[in-house]
N, C-alpha and C positions, 0 to 999 in steps of 0.2 A: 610166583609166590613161593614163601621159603617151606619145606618141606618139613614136618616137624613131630615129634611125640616126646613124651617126658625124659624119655633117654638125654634130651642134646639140649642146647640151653635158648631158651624161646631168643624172639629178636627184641624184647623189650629189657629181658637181661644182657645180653652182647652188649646193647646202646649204653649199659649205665657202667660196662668194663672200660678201662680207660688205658685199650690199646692203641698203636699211633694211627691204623688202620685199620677199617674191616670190610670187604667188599658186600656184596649181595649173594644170596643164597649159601652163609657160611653155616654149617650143621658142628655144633663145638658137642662133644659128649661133658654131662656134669661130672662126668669123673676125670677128666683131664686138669692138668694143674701148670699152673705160670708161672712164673718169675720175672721182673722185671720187664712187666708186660706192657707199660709207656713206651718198649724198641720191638713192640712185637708189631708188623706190616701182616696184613691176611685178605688176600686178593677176593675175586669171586668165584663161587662154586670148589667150597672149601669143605673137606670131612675133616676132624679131628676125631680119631674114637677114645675110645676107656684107657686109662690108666696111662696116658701119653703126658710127657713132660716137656715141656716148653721155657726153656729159660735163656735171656739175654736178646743179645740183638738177631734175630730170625725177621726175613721177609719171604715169604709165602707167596708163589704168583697166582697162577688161576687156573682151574680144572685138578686142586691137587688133593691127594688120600692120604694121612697120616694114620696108617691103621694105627690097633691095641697094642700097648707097653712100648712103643717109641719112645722115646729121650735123645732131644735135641739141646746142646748146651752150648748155646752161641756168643759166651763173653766175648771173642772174637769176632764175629758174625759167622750167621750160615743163611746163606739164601738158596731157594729153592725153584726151579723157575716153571714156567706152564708144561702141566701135562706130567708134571715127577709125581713120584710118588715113597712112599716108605710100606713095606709089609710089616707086617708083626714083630715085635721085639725089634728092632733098628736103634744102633746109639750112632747119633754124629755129636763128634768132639771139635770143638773149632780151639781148644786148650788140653794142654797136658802139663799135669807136674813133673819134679824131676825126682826118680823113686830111686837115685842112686846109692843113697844113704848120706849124702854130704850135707842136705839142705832138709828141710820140715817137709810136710806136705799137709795141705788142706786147707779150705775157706777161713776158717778160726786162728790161721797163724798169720802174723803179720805179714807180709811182702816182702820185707828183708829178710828173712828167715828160710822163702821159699824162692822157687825158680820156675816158675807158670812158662810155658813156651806155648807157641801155636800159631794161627794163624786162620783165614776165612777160609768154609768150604764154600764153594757150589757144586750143586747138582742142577745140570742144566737141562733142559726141554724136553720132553719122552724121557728119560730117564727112570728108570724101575729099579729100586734096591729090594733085593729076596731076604725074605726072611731069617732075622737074628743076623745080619751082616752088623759088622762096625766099620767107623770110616773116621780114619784120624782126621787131626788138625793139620789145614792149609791144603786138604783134597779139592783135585776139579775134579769130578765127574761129568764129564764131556756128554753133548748133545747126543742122546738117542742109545746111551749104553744101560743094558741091562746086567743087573749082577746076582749072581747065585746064591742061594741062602747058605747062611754061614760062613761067609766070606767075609775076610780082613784087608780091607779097602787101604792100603799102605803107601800109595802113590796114585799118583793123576791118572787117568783112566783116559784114554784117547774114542773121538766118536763114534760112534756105531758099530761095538762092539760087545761081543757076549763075554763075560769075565766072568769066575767063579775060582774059590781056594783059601787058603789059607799060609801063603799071602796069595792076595788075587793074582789071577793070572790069563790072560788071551786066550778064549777057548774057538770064537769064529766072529764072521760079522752078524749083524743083524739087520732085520729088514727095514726097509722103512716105510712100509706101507701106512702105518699108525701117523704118519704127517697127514695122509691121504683122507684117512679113516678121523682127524681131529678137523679138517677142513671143512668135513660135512656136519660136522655137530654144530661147529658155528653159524651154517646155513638152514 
């Protein structure tokens, strides 16, 4: 049974949202906000908190935290896989403009005028982003890597590793006890 108080939005409002999926025991905050949420996928045993933005194509797998003031902007896609998560303040970009001064920038100018680049992130399985990280357009974060708050996610992140910086950077490995530790939750 879904766990619930006026904070997150009952399961009778979810049903009448018209995302492409929603799994079971999804806990959404009413303060969170969508965008083109007909490509939003949201698996089972899903947090959403306060002030989190959600727009474009985002798939969500299962056991995931989107803590407070996250902004994920998936015109490109971003998926997210079982077990990830986001800490507080987190922006994933799956687009970027181009701010060299030659082209426009922004949603309200035509397309010809501007030069949108990017590409899909993921962030794959165990994966934990630390708080106020950002993570351009066309990142993997690879299986089981943890990354340190404040950190500028600039390239692909390789597996089970601890990263943190500005740009990120290989600090050791990580354990992987937490495969261990997710095996028994599903038992």
């Amino acid at each position: 049974m879904q766990k619930t108080d006026d904070s997150f939005l009952s399961l009778s409002e979810l049903s009448k949202m018209p995302f492409k999926h929603v799994g079971s025991n999804v806990l959404i905050s009413r303060k969170a906000s969508f965008y083109g949420i007909k490509d939003i996928i949201i698996g089972n045993d899903v947090r959403i908190d306060d002030f989190c933005i959600l727009s474009g194509k985002i798939k969500l797998g299962n056991n995931i935290h989107i803590s407070a003031q996250c902004a994920l902007y998936g015109a490109m896609g971003i998926e997210m896989a079982d077990f990830s998560g986001l800490s507080p303040g987190c922006k994933v970009f799956s687009t970027s403009d181009d701010f060299s001064g030659n082209l426009l920038v922004g949603p309200m100018v035509p397309a010809k005028f501007t030069n949108v680049k990017g590409g899909k992130v993921y962030i794959n399985k165990y994966a934990q982003i630390g708080a106020g990280s950002i993570i351009f357009p066309g990142i993997t974060v690879d299986e089981g890597v943890a990354v340190g708050a404040m950190s500028l996610v600039n390239k692909s992140l390789d597996p089970w590793g601890i990263y943190a910086g500005i740009p990120v950077q290989y600090i050791k490995e990580r354990s992987k006890k937490i495969i261990e530790l997710a095996l028994k939750l599903k038992t």
